[in-house]
N, C-alpha and C positions, 0 to 999 in steps of 0.2 A: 561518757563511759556507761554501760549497759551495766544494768546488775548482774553480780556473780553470784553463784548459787555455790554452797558448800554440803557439808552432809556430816553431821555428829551422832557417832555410835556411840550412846553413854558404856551398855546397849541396851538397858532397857528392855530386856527379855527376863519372862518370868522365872523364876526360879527352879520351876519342874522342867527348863531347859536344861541338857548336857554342853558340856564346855565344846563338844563337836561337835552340836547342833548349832551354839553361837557362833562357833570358829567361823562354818561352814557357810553361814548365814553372814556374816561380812563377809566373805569372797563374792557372795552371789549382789549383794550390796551393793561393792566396789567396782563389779563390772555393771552391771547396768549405769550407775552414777557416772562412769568413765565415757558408757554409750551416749549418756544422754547430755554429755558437755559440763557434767561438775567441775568445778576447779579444786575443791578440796574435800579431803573426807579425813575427817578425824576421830583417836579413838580412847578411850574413857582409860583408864588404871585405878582397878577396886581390887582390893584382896579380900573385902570378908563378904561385900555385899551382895546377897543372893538377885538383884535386881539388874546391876550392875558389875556383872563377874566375867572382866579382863582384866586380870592382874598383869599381863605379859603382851602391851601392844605392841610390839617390837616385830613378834611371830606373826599378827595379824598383817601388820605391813609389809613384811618379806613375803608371806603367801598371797598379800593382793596383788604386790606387783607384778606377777609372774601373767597375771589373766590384764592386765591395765599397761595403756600407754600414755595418757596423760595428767591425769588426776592426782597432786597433789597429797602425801597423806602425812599426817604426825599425832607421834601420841599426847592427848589432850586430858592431863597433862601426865607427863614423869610427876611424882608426889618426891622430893628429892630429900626430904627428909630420912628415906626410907632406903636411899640406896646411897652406897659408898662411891661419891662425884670423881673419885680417878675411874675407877671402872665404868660411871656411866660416860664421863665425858667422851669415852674413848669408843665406848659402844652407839651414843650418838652422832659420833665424827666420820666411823667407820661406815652406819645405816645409811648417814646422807650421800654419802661417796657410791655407795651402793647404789643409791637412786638417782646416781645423779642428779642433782637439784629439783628432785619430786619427793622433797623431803624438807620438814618444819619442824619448829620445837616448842612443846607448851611447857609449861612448869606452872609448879602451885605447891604450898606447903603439907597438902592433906587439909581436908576438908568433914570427914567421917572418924567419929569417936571407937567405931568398932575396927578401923582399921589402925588406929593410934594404940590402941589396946593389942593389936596381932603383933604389932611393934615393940612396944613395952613403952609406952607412954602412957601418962597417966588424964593428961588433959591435951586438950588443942594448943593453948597457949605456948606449949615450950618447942612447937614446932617452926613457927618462923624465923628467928633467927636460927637454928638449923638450913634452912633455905637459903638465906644470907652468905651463912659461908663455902655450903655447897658452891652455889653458884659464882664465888669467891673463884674455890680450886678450881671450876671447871674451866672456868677464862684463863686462869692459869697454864691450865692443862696443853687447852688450845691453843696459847702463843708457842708452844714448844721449845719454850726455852729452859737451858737447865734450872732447877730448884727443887729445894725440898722445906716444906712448911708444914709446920704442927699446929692446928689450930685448937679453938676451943671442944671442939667437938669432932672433927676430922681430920686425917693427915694425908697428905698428896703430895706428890714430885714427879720431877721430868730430868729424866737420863741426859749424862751428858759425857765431856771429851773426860773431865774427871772424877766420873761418877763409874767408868768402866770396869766390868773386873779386868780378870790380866789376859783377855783378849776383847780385840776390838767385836761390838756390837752393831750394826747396822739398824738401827731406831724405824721399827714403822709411821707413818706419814700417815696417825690416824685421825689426823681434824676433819675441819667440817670440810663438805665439797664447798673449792670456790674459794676458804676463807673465810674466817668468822664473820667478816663482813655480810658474809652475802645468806649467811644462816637465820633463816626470821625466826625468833621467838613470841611467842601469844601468850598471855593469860586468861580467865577467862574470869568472869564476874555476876553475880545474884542480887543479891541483898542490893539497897539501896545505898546505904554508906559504904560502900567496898571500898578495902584499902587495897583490893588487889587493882584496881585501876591507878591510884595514886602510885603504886611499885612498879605498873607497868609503865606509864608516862614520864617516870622519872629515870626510866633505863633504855628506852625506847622502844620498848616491847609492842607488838599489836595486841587490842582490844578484844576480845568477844563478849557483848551481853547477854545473857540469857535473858527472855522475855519477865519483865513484870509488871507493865504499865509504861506510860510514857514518861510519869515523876522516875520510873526508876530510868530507863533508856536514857533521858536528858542527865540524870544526876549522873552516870556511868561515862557521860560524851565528856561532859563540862570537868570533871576530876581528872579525867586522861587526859584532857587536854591543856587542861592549867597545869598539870606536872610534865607534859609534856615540854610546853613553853618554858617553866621553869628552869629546865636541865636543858635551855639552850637546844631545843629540838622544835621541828615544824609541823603539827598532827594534824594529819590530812583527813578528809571523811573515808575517803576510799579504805583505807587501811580497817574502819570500822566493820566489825560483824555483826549480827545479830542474828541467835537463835532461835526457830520458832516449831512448834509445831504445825503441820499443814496435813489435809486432806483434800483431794483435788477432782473434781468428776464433772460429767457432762452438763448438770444441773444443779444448783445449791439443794434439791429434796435430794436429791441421790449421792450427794457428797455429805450429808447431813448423816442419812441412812447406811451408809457404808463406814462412816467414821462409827456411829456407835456400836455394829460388832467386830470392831477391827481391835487390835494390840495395842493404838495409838490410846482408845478408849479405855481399855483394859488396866494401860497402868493408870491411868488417872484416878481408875476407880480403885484400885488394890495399893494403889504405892505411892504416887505423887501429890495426891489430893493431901493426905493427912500431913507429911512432910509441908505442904505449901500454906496449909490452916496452920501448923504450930509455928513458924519460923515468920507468918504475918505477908507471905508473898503475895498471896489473893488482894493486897491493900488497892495497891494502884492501878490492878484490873476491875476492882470494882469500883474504885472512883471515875476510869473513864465510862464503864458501864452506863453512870449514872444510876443504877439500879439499886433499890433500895435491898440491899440481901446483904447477909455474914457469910464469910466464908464458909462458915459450917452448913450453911445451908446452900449453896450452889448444885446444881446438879447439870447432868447435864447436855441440857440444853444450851446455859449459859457456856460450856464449855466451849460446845459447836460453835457458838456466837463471838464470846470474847477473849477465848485464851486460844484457840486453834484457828489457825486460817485456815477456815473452810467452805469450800462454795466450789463455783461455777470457774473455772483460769477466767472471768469477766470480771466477777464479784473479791475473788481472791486479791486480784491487778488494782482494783477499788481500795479494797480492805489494807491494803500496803501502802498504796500513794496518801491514804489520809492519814497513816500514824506516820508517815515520812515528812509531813506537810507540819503536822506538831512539833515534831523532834528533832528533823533536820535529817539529811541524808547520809545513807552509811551503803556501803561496799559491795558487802557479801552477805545474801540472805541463807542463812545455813537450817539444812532441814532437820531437827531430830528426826534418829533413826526409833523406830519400836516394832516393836513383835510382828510380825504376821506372816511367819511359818505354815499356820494352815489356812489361810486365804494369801498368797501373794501377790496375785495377780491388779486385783484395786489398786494395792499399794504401790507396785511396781509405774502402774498408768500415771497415779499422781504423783509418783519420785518425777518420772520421762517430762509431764506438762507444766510442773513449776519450771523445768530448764526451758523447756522448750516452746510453751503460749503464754507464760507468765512473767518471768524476771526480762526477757528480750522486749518486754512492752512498757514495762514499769517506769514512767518520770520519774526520776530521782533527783530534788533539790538538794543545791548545796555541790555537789561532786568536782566542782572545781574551787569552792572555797575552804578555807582551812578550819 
């Protein structure tokens, strides 16, 4: 099985962006990703974050689709703490039916303190069990059978023969296409201890890791996969993601030189870098560095080197089969999306060459073993 290539719009556009310059900018996204053989492209849900400001991927997907014929999209993730799970269940049943099966589902409890606060929460913590019974009703929701349930935190039900008022009602058929069966759900995963791996293995959800060294990618494989076992499931590599950023050009100097004034650069140096020094991410990129540096002092150079896969579609194809050779093989190598409105064009070349000189060449160990 050949590597798949996906595509994550956190979006990662600067904050002096209008919400129709982002909109406008995943459509142009999603067609090319479509052109150039992606299989997935997924999209962020932030309300307060000036970095990351789609609060409404729903809109983004119905307007991509209209330009796209194959490409896979889902919002990554619903933060379901945030929304009332009869109304969503029924607007995610309804989307996928829409795309006919070019449609997925992430979920996560909220991850950002300024979006807990838009909410009226006061800390992180009291939003996961919120998630819990969310995703409770929405399975509920989906079997379409009649009930009405009051939980601790939400209330949900489903119409029935005597639930009707005094004339008959004809109930829309708004599940998922195909059957909840056939609906994937994904989480996705950072930090090195994530319990969002252990939630997803235990429910059979698919994986995504975001890049943070190889102790983190291994520790992210081996959690989903022991809870997956646990709950009586089979965790295949294939189903594995992994996030990364990439930069892609004729030569590693001119992929080098293009990544630093490009958007990809940009938030590193305004937005991701400090978030990644406070929260200790940098750890396990610089133990495989070998390099003697603090996160605080990275610049980058090392960036070009060991957090972006950047080079030559030769060096790139390199740079991929040795940390697959560490960690063991996964699926789908999913490209973040970042800025670059006013140079498109680079970026546009290296979205086309990872699909099309880079992951079609990639060795991938492990793809038949579980």
């Amino acid at each position: 099985m050949a590597l798949q290539c996906g595509i994550f719009m956190t979006p990662y556009n600067p904050p002096s962006r209008t919400p129709r310059q982002v909109f406008d900018w995943a459509i142009d996204i999603a067609r090319i990703a479509d052109e150039a053989g992606y299989v997935d492209f997924m999209i962020g849900e932030h309300y307060t974050l000036g970095w990351e400001n789609i609060p409404l991927p729903e809109a983004v997907i119905a307007a991509c689709a209209q330009t796209t014929k194959q490409i896979r999209f889902a919002p990554m993730a619903h933060l379901l703490p945030y929304h009332d799970p009869a109304t969503l269940a029924v607007r995610v049943g309804w989307l996928s039916q829409v795309m006919e099966g070019r449609y997925f589902l992430g979920v996560a409890p909220g991850g950002h303190h300024t979006d807990a606060i838009l909410h009226g929460f006061e800390n992180l913590g009291e939003l996961p069990p919120r998630q819990l019974e969310a995703l409770h009703l929405m399975e509920r929701i989906w079997e379409g059978k009649p009930f009405l349930e009051k939980g601790k935190y939400y209330q949900a039900g489903f119409p029935g023969p005597d639930t009707m008022p005094e004339y008959w009602v004809d109930i829309a058929q708004n599940g998922p296409f195909g059957g909840r069966k056939k609906l994937e759900i994904a989480v996705t995963a950072l930090s090195m201890n994530s319990k969002s791996m252990e939630f997803a293995g235990s429910r059979d959800y698919s994986p995504i890791s975001f890049f943070g060294g190889t102790p983190q990618m291994k520790a992210h494989w081996e959690t989903w996969s022991k809870a997956m076992e646990a709950a009586g499931h089979t965790p295949e590599r294939k189903r594995f993601r992994v996030a990364r950023d990439v930069f892609i050009a004729d030569t590693d100097a001119e992929a080098k030189r293009l990544f630093l004034k490009s958007g990809l650069a940009q938030t590193w140096r305004s937005y991701l870098k400090e978030i990644y020094v406070k929260f200790g991410l940098f750890n396990g990129i610089i133990q495989d560095s070998g390099k003697d540096v603090t996160p605080e002092s990275l610049d980058e150079d090392f960036l070009a080197e060991h957090v972006v896969l950047c080079g030559s579609p030769e060096t790139v194809i390199e740079k991929i089969e040795t940390l697959a050779d560490k960690v063991g093989g996964w699926g789908q190598l999913v490209y973040n999306q970042h800025d670059s409105l006013d140079d498109p064009k680079p970026w546009e070349e290296s979205l086309r060459r990872l699909a099309q000189e880079v992951c079609p060449k990639v060795r991938m160990p492990n793809m038949d073993a579980a």
